[in-house]
Each structure stands twice: as structure tokens, then as C-alpha cells.
C-alpha positions in Angstrom: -18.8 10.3 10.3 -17.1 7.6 11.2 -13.5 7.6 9.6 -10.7 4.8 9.5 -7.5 6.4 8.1 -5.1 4.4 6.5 -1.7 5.2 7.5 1.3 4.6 5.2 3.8 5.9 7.7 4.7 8.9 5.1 3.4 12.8 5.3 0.6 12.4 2.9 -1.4 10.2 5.1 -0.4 11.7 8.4 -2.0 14.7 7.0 -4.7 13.6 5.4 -5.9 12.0 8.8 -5.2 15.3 10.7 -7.6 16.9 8.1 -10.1 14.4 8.9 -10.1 14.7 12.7 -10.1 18.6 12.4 -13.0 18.1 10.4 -14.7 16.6 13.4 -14.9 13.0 12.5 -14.4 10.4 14.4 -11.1 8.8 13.5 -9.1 5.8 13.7 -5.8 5.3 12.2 -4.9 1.9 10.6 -1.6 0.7 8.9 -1.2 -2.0 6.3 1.4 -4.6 7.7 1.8 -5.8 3.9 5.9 -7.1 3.8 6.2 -11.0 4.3 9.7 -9.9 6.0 8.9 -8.1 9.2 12.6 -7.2 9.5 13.0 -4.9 6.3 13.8 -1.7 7.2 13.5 1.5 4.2 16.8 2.4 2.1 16.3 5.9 1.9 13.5 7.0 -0.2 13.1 3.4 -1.6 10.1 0.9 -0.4 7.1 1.5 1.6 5.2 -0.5 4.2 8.4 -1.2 6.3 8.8 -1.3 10.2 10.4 2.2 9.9 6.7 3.1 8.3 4.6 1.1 11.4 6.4 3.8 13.8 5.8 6.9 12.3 2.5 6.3 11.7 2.0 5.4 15.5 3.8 8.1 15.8 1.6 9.8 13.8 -1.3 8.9 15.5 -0.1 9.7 18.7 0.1 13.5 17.8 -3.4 13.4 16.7 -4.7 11.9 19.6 -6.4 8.9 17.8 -6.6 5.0 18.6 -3.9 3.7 16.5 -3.8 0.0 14.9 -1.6 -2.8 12.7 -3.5 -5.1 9.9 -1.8 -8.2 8.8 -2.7 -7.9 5.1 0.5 -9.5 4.4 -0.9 -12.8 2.8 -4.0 -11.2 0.3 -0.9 -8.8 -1.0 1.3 -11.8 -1.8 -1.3 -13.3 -3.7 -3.4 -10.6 -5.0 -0.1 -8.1 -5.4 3.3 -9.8 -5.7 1.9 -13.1 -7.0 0.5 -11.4 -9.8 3.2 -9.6 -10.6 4.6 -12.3 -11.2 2.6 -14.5 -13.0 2.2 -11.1 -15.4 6.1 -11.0 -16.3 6.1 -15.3 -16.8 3.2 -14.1 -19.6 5.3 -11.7 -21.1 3.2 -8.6 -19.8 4.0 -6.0 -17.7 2.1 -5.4 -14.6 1.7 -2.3 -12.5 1.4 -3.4 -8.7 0.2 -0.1 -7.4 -2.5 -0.3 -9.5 -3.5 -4.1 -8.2 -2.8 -2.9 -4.6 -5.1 -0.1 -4.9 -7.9 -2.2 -6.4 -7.1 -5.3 -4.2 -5.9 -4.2 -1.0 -6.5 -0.3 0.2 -9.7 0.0 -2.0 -11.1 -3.7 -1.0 -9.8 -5.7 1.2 -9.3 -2.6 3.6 -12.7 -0.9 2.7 -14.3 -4.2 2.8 -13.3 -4.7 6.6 -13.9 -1.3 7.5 -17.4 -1.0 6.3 -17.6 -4.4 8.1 -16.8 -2.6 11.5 -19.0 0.5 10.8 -16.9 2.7 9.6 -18.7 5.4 7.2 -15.6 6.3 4.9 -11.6 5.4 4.4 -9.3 8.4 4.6 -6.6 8.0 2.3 -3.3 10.7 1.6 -3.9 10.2 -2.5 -3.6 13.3 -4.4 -7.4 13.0 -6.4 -10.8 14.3 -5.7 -14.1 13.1 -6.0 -17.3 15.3 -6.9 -21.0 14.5 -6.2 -23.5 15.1 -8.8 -27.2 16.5 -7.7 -28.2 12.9 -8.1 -25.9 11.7 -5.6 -23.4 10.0 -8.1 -19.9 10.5 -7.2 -17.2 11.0 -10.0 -13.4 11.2 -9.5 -11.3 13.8 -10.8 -8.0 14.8 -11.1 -5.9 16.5 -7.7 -5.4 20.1 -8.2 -1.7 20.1 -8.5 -1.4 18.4 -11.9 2.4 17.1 -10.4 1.3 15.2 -7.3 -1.9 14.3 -8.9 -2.6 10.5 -8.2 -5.8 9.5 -10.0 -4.3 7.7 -12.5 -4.0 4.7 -9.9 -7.1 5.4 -8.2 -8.4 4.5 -11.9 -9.8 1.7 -10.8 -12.3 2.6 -7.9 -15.8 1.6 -8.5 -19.0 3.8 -7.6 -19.6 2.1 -4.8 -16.1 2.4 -3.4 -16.0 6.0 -4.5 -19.5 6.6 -2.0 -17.0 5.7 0.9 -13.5 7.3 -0.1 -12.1 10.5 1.0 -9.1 12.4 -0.5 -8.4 15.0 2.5 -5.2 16.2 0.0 -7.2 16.5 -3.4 -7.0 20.5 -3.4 -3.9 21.1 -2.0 -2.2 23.3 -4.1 1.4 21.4 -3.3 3.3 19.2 -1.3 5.4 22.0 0.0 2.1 22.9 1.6 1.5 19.6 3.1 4.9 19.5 4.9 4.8 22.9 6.2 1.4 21.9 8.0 2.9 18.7 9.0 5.5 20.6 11.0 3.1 23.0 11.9 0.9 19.9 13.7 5.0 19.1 15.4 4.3 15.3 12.9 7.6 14.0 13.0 7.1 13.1 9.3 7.1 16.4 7.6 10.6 16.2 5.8 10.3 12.6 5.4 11.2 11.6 1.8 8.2 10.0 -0.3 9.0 6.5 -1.1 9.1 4.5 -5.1 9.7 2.2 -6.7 8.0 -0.8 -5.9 7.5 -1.2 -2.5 8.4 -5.2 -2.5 11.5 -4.5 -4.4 13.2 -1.9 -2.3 16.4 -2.1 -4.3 14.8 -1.4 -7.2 16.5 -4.2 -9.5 13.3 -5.4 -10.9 15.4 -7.9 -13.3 17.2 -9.2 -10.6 14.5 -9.8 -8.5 12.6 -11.6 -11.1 15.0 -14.0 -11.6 14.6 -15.4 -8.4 11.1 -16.2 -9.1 10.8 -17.1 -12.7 12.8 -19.8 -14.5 14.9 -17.9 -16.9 17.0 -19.5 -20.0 19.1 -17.2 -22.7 17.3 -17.2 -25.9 17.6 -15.2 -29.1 16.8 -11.6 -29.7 15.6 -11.0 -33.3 15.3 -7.8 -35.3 11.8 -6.5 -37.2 12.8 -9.0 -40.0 13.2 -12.4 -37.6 16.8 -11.8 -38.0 19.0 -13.0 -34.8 20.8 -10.0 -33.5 22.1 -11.3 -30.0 21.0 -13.0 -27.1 19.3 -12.6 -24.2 18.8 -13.9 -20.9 15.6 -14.8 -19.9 13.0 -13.1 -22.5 10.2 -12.4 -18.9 12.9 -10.0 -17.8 12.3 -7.2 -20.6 9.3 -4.8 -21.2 8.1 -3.5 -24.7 9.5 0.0 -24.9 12.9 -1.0 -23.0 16.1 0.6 -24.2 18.9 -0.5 -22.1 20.3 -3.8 -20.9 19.7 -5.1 -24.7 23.7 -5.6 -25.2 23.3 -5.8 -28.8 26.7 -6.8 -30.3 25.4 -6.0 -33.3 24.3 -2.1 -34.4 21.0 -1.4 -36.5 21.8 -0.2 -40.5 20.7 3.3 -39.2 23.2 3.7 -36.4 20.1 4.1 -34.1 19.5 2.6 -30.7 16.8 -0.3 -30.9 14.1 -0.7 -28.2 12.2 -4.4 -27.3 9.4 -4.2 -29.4 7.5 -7.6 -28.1 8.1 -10.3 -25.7 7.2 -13.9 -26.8 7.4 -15.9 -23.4 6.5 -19.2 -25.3 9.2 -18.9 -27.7 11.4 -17.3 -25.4 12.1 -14.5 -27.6 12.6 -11.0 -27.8 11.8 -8.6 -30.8 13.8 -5.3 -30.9 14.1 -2.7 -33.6 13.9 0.9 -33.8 11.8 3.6 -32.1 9.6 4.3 -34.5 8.2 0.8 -34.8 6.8 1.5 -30.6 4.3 3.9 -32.4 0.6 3.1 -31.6 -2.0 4.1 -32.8 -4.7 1.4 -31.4 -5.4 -0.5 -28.1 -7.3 -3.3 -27.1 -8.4 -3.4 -23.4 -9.7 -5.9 -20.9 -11.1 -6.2 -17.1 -13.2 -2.7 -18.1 -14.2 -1.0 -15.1 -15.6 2.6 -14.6 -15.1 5.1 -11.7 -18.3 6.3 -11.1 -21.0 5.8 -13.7 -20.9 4.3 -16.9 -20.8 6.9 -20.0 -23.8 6.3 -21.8 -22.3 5.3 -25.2 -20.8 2.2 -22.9 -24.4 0.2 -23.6 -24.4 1.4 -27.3 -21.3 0.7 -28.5 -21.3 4.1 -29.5 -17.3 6.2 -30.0 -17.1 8.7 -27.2 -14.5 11.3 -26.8 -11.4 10.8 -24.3 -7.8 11.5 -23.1 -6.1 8.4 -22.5 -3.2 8.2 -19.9 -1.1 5.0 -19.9 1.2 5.5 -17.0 0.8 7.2 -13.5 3.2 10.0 -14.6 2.8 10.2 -18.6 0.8 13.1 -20.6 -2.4 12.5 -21.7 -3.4 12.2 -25.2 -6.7 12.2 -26.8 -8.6 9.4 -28.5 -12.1 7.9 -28.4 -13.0 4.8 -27.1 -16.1 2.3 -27.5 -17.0 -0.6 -25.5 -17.2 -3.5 -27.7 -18.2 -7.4 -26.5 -16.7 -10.6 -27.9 -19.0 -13.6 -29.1 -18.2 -17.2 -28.2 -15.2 -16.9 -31.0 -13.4 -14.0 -29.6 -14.8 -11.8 -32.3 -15.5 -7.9 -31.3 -19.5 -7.5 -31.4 -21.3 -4.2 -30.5 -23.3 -4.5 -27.5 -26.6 -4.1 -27.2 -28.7 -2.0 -24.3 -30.0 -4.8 -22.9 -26.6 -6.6 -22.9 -24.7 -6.9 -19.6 -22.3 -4.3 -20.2 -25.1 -1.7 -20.0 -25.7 -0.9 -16.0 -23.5 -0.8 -13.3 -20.2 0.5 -12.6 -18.1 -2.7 -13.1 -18.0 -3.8 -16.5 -16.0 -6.5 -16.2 -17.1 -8.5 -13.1 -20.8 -8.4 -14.7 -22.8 -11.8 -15.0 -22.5 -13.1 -19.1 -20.8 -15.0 -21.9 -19.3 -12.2 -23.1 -16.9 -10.0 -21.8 -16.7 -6.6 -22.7 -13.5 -5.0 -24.5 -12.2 -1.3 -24.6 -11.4 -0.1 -28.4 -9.2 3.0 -28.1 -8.2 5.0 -31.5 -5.4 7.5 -30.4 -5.4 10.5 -32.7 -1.7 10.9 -31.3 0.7 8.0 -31.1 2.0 6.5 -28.2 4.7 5.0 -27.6 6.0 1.9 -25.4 3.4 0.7 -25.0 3.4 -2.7 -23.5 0.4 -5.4 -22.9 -0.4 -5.4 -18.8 -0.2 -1.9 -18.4 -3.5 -0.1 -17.7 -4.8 2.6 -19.6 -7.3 5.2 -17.5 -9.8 7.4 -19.6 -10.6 11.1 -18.9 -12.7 13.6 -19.8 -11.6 16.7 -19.0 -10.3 16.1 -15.1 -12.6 13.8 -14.5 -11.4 9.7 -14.4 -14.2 7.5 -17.0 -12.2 4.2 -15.6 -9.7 2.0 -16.7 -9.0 -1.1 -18.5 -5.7 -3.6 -19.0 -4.2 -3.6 -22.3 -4.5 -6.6 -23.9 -3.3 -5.8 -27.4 -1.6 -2.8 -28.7 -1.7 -2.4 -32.7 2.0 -0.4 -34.5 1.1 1.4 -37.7 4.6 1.0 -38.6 5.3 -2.6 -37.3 3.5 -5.9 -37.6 4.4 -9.1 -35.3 5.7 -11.8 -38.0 
């Protein structure tokens, strides 16, 4: 096959496209020139996508023997990536920009191109595995190594982009593995530290870096009870679950800590109390998509059984989920088989006046959970697909 490897400039990838070559196909490296400022150089272990990145994956490339090129994505991530991020915090939500990267940049953008130019599949150094069924379907799945495993933010990969993925890495037993046969292929990047945080804030002061974009004013923080218990400083700069940088003057009757339980941008408010109040026991979720195949009960409005994972690094806990479609009021309606939601892989971009919505019932609670983060369904290791939370219902806390 015909195999364009996208380069990050880090171990995983460098690997990943040595795996592919040694395979015997025929492979070209590629690496994302994302940054808007060419100059940046990594801190450390912080940021990706740097000039320091461009070299060792030439480098990289160089080892391998493979034709080696630079794509200037850098104006599709502002808008699809950093923009968004962005325009998610002004709303009060908060985003995850891997996620929209993944969806928007590596898995369409750069697939779209590269299927353009005849390449069969895009080689990528994510920790995740996908599986074809005897019909040809392809599912993904869960890495091998539970630690490095990345399919949370593969979660949302359609079936058609899964037909032209590949996840050299998704067995690997551990990373120690991958560096040892990064030195052993003499890649300059096997010790090189894996970068995080979010690549287009290297310093890693989220707050401060929103500021700079978003017109912030002080405004009041209130308890459960609408009670004003200090002050903050721009109500876009906090996330529902957040503990510190509160500076309450003012201690809760308890003597406990309080964490931001909502944000209301409009009001330019923030609602904190205590950690109980984060418990959730039901979420609403929008822009549905499924990796791979639809369950069946997606067309029925059926409950189906899942594990429900609302952060790349967070435990799993189980639940069950319908698919449910809103009328021309905004009310929840059950879909019917003939309804758009029942074929196809992507929910959510489907032709129809109503869009479909995700009802999750967790029989655990979760906690911190905050609207604009994306919740990915599994059965077993294998990824259903993945929806944004739109609402997140307390069973101890109700918004006044």
C-alpha cells in the first residue's frame, strides 16, 4: 500500500512509520506545520508542532530512507482548532483541542489530501487499534497498554476514515518498548520527552492565555444559594469542576473547599459550592458520531449498555445510552427506523430537521463534569463514538 505517515517530530510517529516501511509499504513521511509562529521553539516537554519537531522528523525520515515533506495546515488549525477553542470558553464551555485536531486536521484535512494524492492509508503513532469484522466493517478498540492507550481522542473517527487509518503502535506492550526500538533503528528521537499540554499554549497558563483573546471583566461568584461569596475575574476563565484560583475570602459553613460548579458567560457569573454538588448522574450530548458502525438500538431509540469515558486519561464508568432526536421545539423524541439517525456512521452531519441527541444514565456518578467536553462510549475495548456534552444534570444540585 501506499502509506503517508504523519510525522509529529516525537518517537511515537518516528516508529510507527519505521513499522510501516518494514512492513513493505511504500511510505512517505509528512509533518503538520500547524504554529502561526514559525519561530517557537519547545520548552522542554511542553508544546508540539514546533521547528524543533520539523527537524527530527526529517531527521527521522532520513534514517528510514523515505521522501520527507512540510504541510502548511497552519490556517485550517487556527480556525478549526484555536479559533474554536476559543469561541468554546467565550460560551462558557470547555473545549478539548486534541479532540477537534484529531477530527479536523490529522483525520480530515490530512486524510482528505492524502487520499486526494493516492495514498491508500495514513500512518499515525496513536496508541489504539482498529479490527475488521468478516463483513469488512472496521471497529476501533482500545491500545493494549491500558496507560498509553489513545482511543479516547481517536473517538471521533468515522468508518470511513477508520477504512484508511493505521495504528502501527496499537499492540505494543509499552513505550519503554517503543524507545528501545527507536535506538535500536539509531532514531535520534528515542529519549525524546513526549510533549502536553496544549500544543498552542506551550506555557501551559491556559487563563493567561485566554485573556488575551477574550474580553474579560470581574464579576461575582455566588454560592449554591445565589449568595455572593467573592469575585472573580473574567467568569470564561474557569471550568466546572475547578478547585483552585477561586480566592474565596470567604470559607463554606462546612470548612470544605468549594469547586466552580457552572459558568454563566451572559451573566458573567460563576457558581461555586461544595464537591458533592459536581455529582452527575445524567448527560445530554450533541454532534453524535460513531466509530465504525452504528449500534443497532441507535435507529430505535432503544437503551444499550456502555462505559462512558469523559477525559483522555479518566476511568471509565458504566452507563447506558439512547439516541434520542429533538422536534422543531427542542423536545427529546424517539427516533424512528426510517428517521435520519438510522444509517451511516455520522450521526450528526446527516441530512434532517432534527438532530440527534445522546441520553447517558451513569449508574456511577461522575464528577466535574463540564459542558464542551466530549464523552466516548465503549463496549468492552471497543470505541461506539462520541458526542459533546451539552447538558450535565447534578442529583444533588439544581441551577437556580
Amino acid at each position: 500500500m501506499k502509506v503517508l505517515a504523519a510525522m509529529s517530530g516525537g518517537v511515537d510517529s518516528a516508529v510507527a512509520a519505521a513499522r510501516a516501511v518494514e512492513a513493505g509499504h511504500e511510505v512517505v513521511g509528512v509533518h503538520l506545520a500547524l504554529s502561526r509562529m514559525p519561530g517557537t521553539l519547545r520548552t522542554g516537554s511542553r508544546g508540539c508542532c514546533t521547528i524543533e519537531d520539523s527537524s527530527d522528523a526529517w531527521r527521522a525520515c532520513e534514517v528510514l530512507g523515505i521522501p520527507f515533506y512540510v504541510w502548511d495546515f497552519s490556517e485550517r488549525f487556527k480556525a478549526d482548532v484555536v479559533d474554536d477553542f476559543i469561541a468554546e470558553y467565550a460560551a462558557g464551555r470547555t473545549p478539548n483541542p486534541c479532540m477537534r485536531c484529531n477530527e479536523k486536521i490529522k483525520f480530515e484535512a490530512l486524510l482528505d489530501k492524502a487520499i486526494a494524492l493516492g495514498f491508500d492509508a495514513v500512518a499515525t503513532g496513536h496508541y489504539a487499534k482498529i479490527i475488521e469484522g468478516d463483513d469488512g466493517s472496521r471497529q476501533l478498540h482500545r491500545a493494549a497498554t491500558w496507560t498509553k492507550d489513545q482511543s479516547y481522542v481517536l473517538g471521533v473517527l468515522n468508518e470511513h476514515q477508520l477504512a484508511h487509518c493505521m495504528f502501527p503502535l496499537g499492540d505494543t506492550p509499552s513505550k519503554e518498548l517503543v524507545r528501545a526500538e527507536a535506538a535500536e533503528r539509531g532514531l535520534s528521537v528515542a529519549s525524546k520527552p513526549d510533549s502536553h499540554d496544549i500544543c498552542f499554549i506551550p506555557d501551559g497558563d491556559t487563563r493567561g492565555w485566554l485573556a488575551e483573546q477574550i474580553e474579560m471583566e470581574p464579576g461575582p461568584i455566588l454560592d449554591a444559594t445565589g449568595t455572593q461569596i467573592g469575585e472573580h475575574s473574567g467568569a470564561q476563565a474557569y471550568t466546572v469542576g475547578q478547585r483552585r484560583g477561586l480566592k474565596l475570602g470567604r470559607p463554606a459553613p462546612d470548612g470544605k473547599p468549594r469547586f466552580v460548579l457552572e459558568i454563566r458567560p451572559k451573566e458573567n457569573t460563576v457558581v461555586a459550592g461544595s464537591q458533592e454538588l459536581l455529582e452527575i448522574d445524567r448527560i445530554t450530548g450533541v454532534r453524535l458520531s460513531w466509530a465504525g458502525r452504528p449500534v443497532a438500538e441507535a435507529a430505535t431509540g432503544e437503551w444499550f449498555g456502555i462505559e462512558l469515558q469523559i477525559r483522555a486519561h479518566a476511568d471509565p464508568v458504566p452507563a447506558r445510552a439512547r439516541v434520542e432526536e429533538s422536534d422543531d421545539a427542542g423536545q427529546a423524541v424517539v427516533p424512528t427506523p426510517s428517521s435520519p439517525s438510522s444509517t451511516g456512521s455520522e450521526v450528526s452531519s446527516m441530512p434532517g430537521p432534527h438532530p440527534p441527541q445522546l441520553i447517558v444514565e451513569l449508574a456511577e456518578p461522575l464528577k466535574g463534569v463540564a459542558p464542551g467536553q466530549t464523552a466516548v462510549m465503549y463496549q468492552d475495548t471497543r470505541v461506539l463514538g462520541q458526542a459533546t456534552i451539552a447538558t450535565a444534570r447534578s442529583r444533588n444540585y439544581q441551577p437556580l
